[in-house]
N, CA, C and O of each residue as an XYZ file, in Angstrom:
600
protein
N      24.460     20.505      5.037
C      23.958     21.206      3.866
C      22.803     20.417      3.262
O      23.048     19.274      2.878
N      21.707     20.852      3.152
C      20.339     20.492      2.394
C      20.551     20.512      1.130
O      20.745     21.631      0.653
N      20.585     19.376      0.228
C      20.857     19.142     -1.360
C      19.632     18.700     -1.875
O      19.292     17.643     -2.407
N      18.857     20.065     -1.518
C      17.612     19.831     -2.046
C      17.512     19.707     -3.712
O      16.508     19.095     -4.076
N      18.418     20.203     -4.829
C      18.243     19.544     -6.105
C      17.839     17.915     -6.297
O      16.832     17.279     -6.611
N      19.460     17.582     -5.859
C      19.908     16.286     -5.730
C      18.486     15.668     -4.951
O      17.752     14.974     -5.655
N      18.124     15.886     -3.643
C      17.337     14.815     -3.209
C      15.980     14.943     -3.583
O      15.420     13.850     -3.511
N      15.138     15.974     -4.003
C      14.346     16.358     -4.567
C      13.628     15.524     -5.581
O      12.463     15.125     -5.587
N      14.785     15.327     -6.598
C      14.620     14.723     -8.076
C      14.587     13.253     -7.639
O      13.760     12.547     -8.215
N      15.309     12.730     -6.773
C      15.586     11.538     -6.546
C      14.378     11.069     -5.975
O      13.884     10.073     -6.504
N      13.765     11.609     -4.949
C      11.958     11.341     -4.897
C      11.449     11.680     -5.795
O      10.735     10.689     -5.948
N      11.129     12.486     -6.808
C      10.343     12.414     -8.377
C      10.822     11.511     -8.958
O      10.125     11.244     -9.937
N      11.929     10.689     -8.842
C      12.092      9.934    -10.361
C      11.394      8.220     -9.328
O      10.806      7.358     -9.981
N      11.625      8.022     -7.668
C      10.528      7.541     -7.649
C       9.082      6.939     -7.577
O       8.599      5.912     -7.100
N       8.504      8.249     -8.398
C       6.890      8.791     -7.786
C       6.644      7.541     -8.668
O       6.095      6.568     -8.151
N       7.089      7.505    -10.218
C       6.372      6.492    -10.826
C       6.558      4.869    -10.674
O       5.960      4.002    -11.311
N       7.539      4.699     -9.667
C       7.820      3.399     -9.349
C       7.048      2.911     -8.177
O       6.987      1.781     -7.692
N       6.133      4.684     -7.632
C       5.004      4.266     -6.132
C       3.831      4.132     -7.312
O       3.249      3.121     -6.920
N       3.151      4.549     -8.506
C       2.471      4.530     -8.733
C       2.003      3.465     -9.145
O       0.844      3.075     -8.999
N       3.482      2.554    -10.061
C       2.614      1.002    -10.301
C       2.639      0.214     -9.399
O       1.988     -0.825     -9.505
N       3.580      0.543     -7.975
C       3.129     -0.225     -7.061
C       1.744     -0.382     -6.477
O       1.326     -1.506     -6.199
N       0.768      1.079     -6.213
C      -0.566      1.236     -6.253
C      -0.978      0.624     -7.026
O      -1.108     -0.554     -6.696
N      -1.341      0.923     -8.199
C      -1.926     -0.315     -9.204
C      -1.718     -1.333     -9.329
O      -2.571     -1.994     -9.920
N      -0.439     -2.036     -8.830
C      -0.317     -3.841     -8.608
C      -1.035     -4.159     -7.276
O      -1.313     -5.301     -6.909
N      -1.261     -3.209     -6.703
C      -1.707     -3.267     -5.057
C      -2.966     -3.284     -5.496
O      -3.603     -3.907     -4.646
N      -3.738     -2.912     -6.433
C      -5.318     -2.473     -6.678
C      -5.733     -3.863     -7.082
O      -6.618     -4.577     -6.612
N      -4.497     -4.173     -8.511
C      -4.545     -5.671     -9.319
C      -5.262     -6.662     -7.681
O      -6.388     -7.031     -7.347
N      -3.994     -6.749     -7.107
C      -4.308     -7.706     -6.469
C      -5.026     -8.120     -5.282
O      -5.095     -9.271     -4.852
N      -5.460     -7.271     -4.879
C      -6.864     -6.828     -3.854
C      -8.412     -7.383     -4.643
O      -9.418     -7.931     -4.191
N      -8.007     -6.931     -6.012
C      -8.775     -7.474     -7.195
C      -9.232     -8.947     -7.089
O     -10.295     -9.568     -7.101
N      -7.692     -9.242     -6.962
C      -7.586    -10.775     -7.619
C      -7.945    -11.898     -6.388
O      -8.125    -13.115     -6.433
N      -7.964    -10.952     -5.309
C      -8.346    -11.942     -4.048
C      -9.865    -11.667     -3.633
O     -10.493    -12.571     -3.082
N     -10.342    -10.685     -3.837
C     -11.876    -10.553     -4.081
C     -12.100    -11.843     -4.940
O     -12.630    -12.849     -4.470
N     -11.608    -11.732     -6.380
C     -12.346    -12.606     -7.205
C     -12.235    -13.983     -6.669
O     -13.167    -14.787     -6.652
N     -10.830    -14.241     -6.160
C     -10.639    -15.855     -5.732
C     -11.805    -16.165     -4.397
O     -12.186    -17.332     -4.305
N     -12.283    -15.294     -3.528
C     -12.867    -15.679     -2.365
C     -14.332    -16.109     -2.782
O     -14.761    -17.153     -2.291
N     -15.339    -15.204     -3.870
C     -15.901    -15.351     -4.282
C     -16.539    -16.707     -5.053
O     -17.651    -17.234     -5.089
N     -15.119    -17.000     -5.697
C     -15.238    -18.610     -6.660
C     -16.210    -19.802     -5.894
O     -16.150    -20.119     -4.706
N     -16.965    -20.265     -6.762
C     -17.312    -21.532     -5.740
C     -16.491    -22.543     -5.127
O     -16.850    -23.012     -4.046
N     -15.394    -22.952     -5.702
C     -14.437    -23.965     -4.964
C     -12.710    -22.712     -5.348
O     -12.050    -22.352     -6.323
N     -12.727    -22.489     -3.683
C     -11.514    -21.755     -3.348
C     -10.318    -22.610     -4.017
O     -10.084    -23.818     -4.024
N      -9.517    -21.262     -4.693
C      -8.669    -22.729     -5.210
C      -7.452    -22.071     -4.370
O      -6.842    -21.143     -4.900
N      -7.107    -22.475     -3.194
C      -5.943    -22.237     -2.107
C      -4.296    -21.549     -2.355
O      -3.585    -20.722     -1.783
N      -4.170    -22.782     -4.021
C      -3.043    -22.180     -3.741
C      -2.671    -21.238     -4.561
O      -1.515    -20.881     -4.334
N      -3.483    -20.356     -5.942
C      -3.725    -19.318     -5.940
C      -3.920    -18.377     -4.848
O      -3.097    -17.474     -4.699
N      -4.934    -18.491     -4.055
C      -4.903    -17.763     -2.756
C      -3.709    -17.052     -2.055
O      -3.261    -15.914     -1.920
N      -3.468    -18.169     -1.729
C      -1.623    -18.317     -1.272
C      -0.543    -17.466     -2.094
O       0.292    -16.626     -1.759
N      -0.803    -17.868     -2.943
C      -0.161    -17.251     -4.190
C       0.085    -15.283     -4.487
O       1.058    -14.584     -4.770
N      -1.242    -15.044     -4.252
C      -2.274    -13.657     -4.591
C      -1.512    -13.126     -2.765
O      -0.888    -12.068     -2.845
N      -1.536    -13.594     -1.683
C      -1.389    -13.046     -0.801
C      -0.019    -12.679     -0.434
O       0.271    -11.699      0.251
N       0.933    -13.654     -1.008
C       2.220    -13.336     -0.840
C       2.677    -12.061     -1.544
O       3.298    -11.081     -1.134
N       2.188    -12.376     -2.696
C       2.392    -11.198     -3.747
C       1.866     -9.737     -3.220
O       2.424     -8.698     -3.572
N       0.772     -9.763     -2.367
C       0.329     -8.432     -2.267
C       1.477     -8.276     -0.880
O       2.044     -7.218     -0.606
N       1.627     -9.378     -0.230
C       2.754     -9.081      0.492
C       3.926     -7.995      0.827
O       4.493     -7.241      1.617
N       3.776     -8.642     -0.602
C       5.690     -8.370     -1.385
C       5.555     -6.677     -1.913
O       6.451     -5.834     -1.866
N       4.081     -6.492     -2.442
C       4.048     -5.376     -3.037
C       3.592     -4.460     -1.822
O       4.117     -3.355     -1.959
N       3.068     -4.503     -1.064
C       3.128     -3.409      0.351
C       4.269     -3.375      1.074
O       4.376     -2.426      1.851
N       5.162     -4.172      1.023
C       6.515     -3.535      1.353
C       7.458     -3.342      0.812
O       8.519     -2.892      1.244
N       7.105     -3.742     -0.456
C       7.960     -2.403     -1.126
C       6.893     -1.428     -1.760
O       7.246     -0.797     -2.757
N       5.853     -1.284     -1.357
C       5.337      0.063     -1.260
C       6.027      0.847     -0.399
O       6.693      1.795     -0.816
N       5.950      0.560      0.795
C       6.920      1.098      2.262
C       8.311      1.446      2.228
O       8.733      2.517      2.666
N       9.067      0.510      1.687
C      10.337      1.104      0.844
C      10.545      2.455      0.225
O      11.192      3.419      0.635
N       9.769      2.269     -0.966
C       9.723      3.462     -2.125
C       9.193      4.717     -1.611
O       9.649      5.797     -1.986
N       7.875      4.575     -0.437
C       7.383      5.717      0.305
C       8.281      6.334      1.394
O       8.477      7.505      1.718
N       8.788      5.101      1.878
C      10.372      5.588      2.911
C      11.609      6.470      2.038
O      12.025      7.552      2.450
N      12.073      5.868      0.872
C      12.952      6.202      0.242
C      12.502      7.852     -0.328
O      13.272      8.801     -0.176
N      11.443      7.957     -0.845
C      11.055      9.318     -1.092
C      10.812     10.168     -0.406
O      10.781     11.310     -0.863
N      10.595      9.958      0.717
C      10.170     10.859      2.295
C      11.925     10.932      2.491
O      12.410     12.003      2.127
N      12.667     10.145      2.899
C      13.961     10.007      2.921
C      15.216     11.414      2.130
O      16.174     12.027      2.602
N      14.513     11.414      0.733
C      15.202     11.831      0.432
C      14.498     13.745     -0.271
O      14.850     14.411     -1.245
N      13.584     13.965      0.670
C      13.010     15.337      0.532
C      13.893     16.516      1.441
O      14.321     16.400      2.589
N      14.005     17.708      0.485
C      14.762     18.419      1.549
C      14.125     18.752      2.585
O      12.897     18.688      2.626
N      14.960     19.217      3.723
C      15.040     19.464      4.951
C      13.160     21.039      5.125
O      12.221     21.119      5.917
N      13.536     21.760      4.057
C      12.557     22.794      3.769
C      11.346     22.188      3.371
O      10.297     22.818      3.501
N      11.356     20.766      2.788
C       9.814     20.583      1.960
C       9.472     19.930      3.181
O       8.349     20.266      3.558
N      10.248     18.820      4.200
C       9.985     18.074      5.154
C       8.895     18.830      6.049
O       7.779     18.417      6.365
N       9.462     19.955      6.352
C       9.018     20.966      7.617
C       7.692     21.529      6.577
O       6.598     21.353      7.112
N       7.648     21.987      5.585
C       5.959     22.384      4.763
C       5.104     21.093      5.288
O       4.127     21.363      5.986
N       5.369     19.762      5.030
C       4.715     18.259      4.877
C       4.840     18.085      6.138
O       4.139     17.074      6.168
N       5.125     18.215      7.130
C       5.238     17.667      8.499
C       4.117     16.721      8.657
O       4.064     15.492      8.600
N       3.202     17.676      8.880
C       1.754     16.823      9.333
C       0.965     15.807      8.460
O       0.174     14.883      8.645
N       1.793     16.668      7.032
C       1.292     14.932      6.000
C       1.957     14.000      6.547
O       1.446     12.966      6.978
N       3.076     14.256      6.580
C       4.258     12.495      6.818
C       3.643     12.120      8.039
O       3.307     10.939      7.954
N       3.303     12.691      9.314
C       3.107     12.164     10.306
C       2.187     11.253     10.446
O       2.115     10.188     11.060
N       0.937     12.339      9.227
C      -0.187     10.965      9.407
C      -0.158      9.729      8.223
O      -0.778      8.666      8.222
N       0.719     10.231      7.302
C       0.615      9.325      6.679
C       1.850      7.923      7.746
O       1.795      6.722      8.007
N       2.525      8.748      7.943
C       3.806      7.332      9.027
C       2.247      6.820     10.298
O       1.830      5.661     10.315
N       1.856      7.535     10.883
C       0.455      6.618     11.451
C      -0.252      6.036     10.810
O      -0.356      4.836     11.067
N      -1.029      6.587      9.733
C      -1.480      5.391      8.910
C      -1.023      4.609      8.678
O      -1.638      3.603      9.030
N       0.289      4.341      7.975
C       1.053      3.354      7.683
C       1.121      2.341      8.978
O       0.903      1.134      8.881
N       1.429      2.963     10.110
C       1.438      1.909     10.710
C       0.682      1.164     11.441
O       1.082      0.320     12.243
N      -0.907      1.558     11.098
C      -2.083      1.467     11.236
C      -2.381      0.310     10.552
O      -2.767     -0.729     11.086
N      -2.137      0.544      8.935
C      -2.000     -0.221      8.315
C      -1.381     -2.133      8.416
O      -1.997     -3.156      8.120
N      -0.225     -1.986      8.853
C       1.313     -2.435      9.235
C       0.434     -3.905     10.122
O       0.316     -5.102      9.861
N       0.009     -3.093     11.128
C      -0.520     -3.652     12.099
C      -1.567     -4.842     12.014
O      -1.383     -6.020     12.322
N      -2.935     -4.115     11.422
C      -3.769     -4.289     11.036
C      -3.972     -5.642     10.054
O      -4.916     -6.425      9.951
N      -2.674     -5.567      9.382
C      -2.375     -6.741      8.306
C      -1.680     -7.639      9.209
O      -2.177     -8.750      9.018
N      -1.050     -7.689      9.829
C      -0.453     -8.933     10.767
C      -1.617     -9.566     11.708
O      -1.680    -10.755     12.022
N      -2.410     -8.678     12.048
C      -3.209     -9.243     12.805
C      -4.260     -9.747     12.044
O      -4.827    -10.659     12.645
N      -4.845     -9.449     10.705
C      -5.276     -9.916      9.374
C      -4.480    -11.596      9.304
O      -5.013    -12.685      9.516
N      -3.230    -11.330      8.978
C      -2.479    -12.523      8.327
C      -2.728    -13.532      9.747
O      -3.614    -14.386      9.773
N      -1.981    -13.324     10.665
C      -2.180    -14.134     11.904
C      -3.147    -14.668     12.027
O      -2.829    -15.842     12.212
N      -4.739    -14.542     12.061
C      -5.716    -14.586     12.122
C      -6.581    -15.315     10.855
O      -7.549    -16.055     11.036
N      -6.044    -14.958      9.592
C      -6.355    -15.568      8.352
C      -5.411    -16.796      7.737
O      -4.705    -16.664      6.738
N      -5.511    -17.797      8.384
C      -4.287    -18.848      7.415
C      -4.914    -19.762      6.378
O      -6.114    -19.831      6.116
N      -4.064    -20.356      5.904
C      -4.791    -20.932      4.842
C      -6.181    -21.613      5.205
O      -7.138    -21.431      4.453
N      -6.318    -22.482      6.477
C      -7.674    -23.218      7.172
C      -8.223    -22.473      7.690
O      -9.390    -22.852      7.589
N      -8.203    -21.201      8.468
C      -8.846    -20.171      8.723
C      -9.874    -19.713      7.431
O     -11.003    -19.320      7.727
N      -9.583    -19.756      6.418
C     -10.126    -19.185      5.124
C     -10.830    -19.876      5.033
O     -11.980    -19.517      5.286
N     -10.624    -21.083      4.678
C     -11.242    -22.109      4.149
C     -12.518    -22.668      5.098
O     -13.420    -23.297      4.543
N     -12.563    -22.409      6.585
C     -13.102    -22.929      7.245
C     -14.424    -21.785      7.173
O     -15.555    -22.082      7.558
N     -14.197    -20.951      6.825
C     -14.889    -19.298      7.503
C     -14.907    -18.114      6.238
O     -14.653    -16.934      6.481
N     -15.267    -18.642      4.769
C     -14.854    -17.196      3.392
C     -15.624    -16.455      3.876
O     -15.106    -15.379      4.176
N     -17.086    -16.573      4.188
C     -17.418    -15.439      4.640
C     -17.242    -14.032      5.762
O     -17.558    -12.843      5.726
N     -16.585    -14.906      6.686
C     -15.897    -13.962      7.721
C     -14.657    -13.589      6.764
O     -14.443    -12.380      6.674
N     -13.778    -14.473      6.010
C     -12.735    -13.610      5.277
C     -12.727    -12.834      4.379
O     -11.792    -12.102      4.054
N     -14.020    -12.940      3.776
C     -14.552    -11.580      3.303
C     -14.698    -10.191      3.478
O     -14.569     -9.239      2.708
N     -14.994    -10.295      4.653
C     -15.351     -9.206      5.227
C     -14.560     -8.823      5.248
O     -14.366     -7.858      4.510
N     -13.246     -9.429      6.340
C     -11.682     -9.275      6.482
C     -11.249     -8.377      5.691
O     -10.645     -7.321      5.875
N     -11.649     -8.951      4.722
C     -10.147     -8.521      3.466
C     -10.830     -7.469      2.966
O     -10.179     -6.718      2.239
N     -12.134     -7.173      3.187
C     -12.716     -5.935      3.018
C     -12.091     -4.510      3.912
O     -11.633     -3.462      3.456
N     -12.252     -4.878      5.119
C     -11.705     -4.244      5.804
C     -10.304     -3.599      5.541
O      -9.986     -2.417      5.410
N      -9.613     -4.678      5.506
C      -8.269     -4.291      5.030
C      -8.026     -3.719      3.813
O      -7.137     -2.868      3.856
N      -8.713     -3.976      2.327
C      -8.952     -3.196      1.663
C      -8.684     -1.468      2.021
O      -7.790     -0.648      1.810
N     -10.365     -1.490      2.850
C     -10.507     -0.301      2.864
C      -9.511      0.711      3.560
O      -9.639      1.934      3.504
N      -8.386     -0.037      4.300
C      -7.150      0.765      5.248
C      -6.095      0.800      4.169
O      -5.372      1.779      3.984
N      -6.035     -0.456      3.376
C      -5.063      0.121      2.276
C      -5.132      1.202      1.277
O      -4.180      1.885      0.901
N      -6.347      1.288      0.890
C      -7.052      2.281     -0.343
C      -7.053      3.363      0.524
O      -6.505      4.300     -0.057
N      -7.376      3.649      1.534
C      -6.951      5.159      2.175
C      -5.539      5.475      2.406
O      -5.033      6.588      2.261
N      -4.870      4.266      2.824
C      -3.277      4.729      3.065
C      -2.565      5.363      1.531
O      -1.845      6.334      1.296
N      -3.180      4.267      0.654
C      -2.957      5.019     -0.759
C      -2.758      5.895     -1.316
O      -1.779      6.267     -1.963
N      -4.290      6.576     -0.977
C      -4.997      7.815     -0.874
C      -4.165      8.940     -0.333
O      -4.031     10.004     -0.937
N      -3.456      8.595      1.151
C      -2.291      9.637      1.955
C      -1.603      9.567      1.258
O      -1.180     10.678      0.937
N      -1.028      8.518      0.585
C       0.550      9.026      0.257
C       0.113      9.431     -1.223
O       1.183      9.672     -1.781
N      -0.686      9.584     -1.935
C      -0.880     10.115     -3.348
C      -1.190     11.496     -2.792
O      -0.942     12.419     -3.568
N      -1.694     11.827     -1.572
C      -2.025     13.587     -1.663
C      -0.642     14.259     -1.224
O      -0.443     15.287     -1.871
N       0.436     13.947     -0.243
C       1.247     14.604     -0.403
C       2.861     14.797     -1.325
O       3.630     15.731     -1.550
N       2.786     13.108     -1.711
C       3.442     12.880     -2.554
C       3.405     13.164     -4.181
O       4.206     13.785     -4.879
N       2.382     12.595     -4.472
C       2.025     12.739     -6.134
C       2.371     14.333     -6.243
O       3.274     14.631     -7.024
N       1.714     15.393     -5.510
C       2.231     16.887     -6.418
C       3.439     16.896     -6.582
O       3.677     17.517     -7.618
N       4.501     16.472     -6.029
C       6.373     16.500     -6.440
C       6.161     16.170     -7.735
O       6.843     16.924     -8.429
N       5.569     15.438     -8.369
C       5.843     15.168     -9.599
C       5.143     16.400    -10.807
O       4.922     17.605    -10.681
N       4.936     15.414    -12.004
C       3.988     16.757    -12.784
C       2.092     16.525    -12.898
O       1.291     17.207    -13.536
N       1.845     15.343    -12.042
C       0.506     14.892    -12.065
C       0.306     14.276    -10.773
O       1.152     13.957     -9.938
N      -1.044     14.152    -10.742
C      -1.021     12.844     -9.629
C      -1.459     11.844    -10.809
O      -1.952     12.023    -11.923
N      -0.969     10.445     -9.904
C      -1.304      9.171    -10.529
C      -3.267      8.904    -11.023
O      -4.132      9.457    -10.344
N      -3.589      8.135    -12.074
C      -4.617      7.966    -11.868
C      -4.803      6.402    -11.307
O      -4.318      5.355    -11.736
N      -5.844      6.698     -9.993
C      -6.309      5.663     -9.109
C      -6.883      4.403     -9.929
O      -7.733      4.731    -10.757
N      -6.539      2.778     -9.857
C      -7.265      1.864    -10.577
C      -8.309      1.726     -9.285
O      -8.069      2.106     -8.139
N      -9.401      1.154     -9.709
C     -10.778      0.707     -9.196
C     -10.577     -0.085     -8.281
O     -11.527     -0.599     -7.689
């Protein structure tokens, strides 16, 4: 039996717990732009800023799992082709950042900001679109979409 009330609401109540995850995700994309920039990298901020965005893209992935999770069986089959590309993006994403992190360590950075610039540009720009997916099929369940930080 499809308890589409029940699971329905349970992804709306948490649209707004994906939304400040986006905006801590924006914060801190922010905050590692600004640190790369600085004239003397200060590392363990760095360090600091990266774990954290860490922490907050998977439990972005969580909360986007948990709400996909708990959509009825009828809205699933309307969204098909959203979830699909958004589950490829995601793991586009997924990827992309390990081979980012692997590739970027603390002496990697330090040896090379300008190549990690770019980097984290890049990656930026795969996160801010994955964003982007899950705010277009997700955000209408609720009564708005989120507004995007910069």
């Amino acid at each position: 039996m499809d308890n589409s009330f029940g699971s329905l609401s349970h992804g709306v109540v948490l649209l707004p717990e994906l939304r400040t995850i986006h905006l801590e995700l924006a914060k801190l994309m922010d905050e590692i732009d600004q640190l790369v920039r600085e004239p003397i990298l200060d590392e363990v901020r760095l360090a600091s800023t990266r774990w954290k965005l860490s922490q907050a893209r998977r439990q972005n992935r969580l909360v986007v799992d948990a709400i996909l999770a708990g959509l009825p069986s009828s809205l699933k089959l309307q969204m098909d082709e959203a979830i699909i590309s958004l589950k490829v993006r995601d793991n586009d994403a997924l990827c992309a950042t390990a081979r980012h992190s692997g590739r970027w360590n603390s002496r990697a950075v330090h040896d090379d900001r300008d190549g990690y610039r770019i980097a984290i540009r890049h990656l930026r720009v795969l996160w801010t679109e994955l964003i982007d997916i899950e705010q277009g099929p997700l955000c209408p369940l609720s009564d708005s979409r989120p507004a995007r930080a910069a």
